[in-house]
C-alpha positions as CSV (number, residue, x, y, z in Angstrom):
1,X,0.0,0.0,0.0
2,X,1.4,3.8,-0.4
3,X,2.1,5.3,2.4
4,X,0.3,9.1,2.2
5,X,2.3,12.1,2.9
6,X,2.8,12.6,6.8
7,X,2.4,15.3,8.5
8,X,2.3,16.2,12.5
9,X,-0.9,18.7,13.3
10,X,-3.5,18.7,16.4
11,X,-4.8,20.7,14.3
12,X,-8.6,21.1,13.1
13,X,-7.6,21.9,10.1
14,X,-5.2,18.8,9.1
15,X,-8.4,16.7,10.3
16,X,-10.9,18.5,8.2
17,X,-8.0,18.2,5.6
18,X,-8.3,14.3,5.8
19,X,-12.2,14.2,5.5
20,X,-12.7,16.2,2.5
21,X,-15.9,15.6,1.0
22,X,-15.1,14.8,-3.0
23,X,-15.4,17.2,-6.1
24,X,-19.0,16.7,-7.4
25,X,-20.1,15.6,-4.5
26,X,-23.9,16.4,-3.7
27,X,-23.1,19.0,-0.9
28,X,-22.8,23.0,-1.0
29,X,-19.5,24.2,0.4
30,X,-19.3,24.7,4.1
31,X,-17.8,28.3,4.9
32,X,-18.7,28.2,8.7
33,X,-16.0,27.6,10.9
34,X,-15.3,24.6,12.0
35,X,-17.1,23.6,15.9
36,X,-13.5,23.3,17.6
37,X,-14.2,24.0,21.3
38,X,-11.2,24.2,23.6
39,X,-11.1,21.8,25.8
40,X,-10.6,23.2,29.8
41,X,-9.4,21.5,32.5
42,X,-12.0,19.6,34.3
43,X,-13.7,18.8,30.9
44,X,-11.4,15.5,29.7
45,X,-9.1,13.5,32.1
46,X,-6.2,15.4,33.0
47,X,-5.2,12.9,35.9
48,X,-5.3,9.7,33.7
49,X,-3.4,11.9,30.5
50,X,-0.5,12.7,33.2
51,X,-0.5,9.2,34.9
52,X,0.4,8.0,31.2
53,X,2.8,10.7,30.8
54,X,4.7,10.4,33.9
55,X,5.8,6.9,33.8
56,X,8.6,6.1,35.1
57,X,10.5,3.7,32.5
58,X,13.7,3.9,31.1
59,X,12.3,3.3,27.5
60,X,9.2,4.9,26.2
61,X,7.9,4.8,22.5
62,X,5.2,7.3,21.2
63,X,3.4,6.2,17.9
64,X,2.2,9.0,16.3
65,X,-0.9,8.0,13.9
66,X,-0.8,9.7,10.0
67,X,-4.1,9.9,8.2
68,X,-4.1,6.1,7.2
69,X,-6.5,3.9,8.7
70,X,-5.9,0.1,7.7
71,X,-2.6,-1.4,6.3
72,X,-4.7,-4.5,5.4
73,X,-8.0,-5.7,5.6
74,X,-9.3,-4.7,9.8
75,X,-5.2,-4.1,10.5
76,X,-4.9,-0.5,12.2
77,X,-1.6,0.5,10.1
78,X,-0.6,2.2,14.0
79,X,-1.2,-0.6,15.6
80,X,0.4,-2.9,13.0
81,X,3.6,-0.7,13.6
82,X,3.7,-0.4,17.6
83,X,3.2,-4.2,17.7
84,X,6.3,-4.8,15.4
85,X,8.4,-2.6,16.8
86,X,7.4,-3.9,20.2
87,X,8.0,-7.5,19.8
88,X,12.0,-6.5,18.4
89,X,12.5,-4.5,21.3
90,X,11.2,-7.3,23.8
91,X,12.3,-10.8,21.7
92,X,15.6,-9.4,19.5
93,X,17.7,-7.3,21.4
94,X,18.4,-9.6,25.0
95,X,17.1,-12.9,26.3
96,X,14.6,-13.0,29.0
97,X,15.4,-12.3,31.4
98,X,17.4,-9.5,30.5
99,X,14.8,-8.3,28.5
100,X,14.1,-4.1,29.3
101,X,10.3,-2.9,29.9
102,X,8.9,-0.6,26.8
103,X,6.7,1.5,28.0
104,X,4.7,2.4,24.6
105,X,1.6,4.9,23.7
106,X,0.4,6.3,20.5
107,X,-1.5,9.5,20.1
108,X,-4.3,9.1,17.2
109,X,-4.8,12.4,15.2
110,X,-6.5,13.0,11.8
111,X,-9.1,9.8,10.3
112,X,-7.6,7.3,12.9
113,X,-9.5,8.6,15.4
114,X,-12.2,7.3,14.8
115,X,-10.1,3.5,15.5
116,X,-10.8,4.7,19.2
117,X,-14.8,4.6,19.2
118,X,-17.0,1.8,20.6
119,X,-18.9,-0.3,18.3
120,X,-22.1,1.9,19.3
121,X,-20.5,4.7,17.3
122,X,-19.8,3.2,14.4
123,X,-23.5,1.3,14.0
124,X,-25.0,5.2,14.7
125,X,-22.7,6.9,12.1
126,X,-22.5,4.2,9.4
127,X,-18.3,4.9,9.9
128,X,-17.5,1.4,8.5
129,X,-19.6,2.6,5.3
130,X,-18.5,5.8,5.1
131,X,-14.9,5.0,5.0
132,X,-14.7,1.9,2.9
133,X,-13.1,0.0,6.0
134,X,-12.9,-3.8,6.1
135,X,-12.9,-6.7,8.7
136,X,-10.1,-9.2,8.1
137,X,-12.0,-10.9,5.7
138,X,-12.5,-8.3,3.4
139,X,-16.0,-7.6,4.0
140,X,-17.2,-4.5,5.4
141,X,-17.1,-3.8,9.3
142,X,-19.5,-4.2,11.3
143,X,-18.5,-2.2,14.3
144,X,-14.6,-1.5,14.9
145,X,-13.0,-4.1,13.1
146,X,-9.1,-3.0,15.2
147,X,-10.5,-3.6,18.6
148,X,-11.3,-7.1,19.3
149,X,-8.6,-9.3,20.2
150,X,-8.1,-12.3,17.5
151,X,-7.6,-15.0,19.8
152,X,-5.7,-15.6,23.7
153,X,-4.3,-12.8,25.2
154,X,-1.7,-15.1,27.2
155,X,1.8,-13.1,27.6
156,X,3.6,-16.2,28.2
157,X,3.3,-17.2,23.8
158,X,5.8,-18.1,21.7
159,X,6.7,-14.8,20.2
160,X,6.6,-16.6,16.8
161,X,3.1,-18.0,17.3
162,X,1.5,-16.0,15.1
163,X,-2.2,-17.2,16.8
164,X,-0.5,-15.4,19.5
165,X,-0.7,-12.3,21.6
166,X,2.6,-11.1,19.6
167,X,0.7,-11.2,16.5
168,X,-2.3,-9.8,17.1
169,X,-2.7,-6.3,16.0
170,X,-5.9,-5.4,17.3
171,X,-5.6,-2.3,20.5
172,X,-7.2,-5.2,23.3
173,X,-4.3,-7.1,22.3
174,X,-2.3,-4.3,22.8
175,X,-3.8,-3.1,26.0
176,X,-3.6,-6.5,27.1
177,X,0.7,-5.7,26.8
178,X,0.3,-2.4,28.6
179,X,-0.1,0.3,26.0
180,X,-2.0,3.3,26.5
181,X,-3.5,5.4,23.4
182,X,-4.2,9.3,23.4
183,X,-7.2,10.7,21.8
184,X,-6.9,14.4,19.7
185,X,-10.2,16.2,20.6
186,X,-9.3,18.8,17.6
187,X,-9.2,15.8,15.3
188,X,-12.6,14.4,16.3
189,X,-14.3,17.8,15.4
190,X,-12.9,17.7,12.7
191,X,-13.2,14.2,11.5
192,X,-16.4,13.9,13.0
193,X,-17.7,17.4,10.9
194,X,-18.7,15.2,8.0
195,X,-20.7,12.8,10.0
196,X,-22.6,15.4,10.9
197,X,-23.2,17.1,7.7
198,X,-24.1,13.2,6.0
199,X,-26.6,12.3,9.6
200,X,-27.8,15.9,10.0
201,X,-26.9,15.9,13.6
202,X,-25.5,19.2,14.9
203,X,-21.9,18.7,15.0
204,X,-21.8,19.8,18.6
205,X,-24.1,16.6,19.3
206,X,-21.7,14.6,17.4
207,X,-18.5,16.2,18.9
208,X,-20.0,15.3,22.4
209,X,-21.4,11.9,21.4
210,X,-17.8,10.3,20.1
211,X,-16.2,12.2,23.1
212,X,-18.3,10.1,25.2
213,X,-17.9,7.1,23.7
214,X,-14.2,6.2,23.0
215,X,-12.8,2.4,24.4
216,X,-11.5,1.8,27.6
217,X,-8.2,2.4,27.7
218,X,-8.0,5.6,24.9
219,X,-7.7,9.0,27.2
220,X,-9.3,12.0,25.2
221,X,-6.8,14.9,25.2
222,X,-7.1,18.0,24.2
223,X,-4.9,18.3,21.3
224,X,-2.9,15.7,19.7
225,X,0.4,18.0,19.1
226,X,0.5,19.1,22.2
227,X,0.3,15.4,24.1
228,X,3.4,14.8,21.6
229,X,4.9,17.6,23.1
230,X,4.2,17.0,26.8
231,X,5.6,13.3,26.2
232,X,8.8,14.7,24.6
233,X,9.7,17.0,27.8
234,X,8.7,13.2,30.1
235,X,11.3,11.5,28.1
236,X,9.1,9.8,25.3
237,X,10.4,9.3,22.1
238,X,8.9,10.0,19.0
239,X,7.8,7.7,16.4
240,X,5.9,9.4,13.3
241,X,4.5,6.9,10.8
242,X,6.2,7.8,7.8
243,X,6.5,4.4,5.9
């Protein structure tokens, strides 16, 4: 598959950028600004954002998500990458038990967002539809086709059992290993802006409704640059999906 251009925004914008509706298509051009509210403190989950931040670990890795959803059929090209570059860090570089811990998060920004919402969200906003996203077998999703785990989630596989925790590239999986994943707020306005031009839901509504309804385990933040930044200063580095 090629790889789109990447670029780093938590910006409304670069979302709205990545959701634009097609030339021809049966809509008359939106010239209102965009519904971005700022998110304050007290309104997302400061605490759990710094508790993610602030662990201590000698090694931490921070996937950064570009505007590509799947690198194969129901396979979350972010996740694909923070499982691969996981299971070198744990299984080539030292034998257990000299293996180090990887701490590892990835902030989603742009279309991937919408990889963090329940299944609820994406029977109410037709999302699987709307994006042309697959299950593993090719047909299209019915719910979020990245979240379910594909099989055990026992940590003590074979790293080369590919039925195995180590190969599954679903986010339970990876929860199930100890990752974390951050949430752009900025990108779900803008991501979720044509949802609510194709339901005729107020965008507000909509903003609120996936804000509500992301998976245990994925932490709203305010904006997505800005978590890269704060995780930067804690020692996190950076990881941009270029390839």
């Amino acid at each position: 598959m090629n790889r789109k251009t990447f670029f780093v925004s938590g910006t409304v914008a670069s979302a709205l950028a990545a959701v634009t509706i097609a030339p021809g298509a049966d809509a008359a051009p939106n010239t209102a600004p965009p519904y971005a509210p700022v998110l304050l403190r007290g309104q997302y989950k400061y605490d759990e954002m710094m508790r993610v931040l602030d662990v201590t670990a000698t090694h931490k890795q921070l996937f950064l998500a570009n505007p590509d959803l799947l690198d194969a059929p129901g396979v979350s090209a972010t996740f694909l990458r923070m499982v691969s570059a996981w299971n070198a860090f744990e299984f080539s570089f030292e034998p257990a038990p000299a293996r180090a811990h990887l701490a590892m998060a990835a902030v989603l920004i742009s279309t991937p967002v919408v990889l963090a919402l329940n299944d609820a969200m994406w029977a109410k906003y037709d999302i699987a539809k709307t994006l042309k996203v697959t299950d593993r077998s090719g047909a299209l999703a019915v719910g979020n086709p990245t979240r379910k785990a594909w099989g055990s989630l026992d940590l003590s596989a074979d790293p080369n059992d590919t039925n195995g925790i180590y190969h599954d590239y679903s986010s339970d999986a990876l929860r199930a290993r100890g990752a974390h994943f951050l949430v752009c707020h900025n990108a779900i306005s803008g991501v979720s802006a044509r949802f609510a031009q194709a339901t005729g839901i107020s965008h507000a509504d909509v903003v609120n409704d996936w804000t509500a309804n992301v998976l245990p385990g994925f932490i709203v933040i305010p904006a997505g640059a800005a978590g890269v930044q704060l995780a930067q200063e804690r020692g996190w580095r950076l990881y941009p999906i270029t390839d």
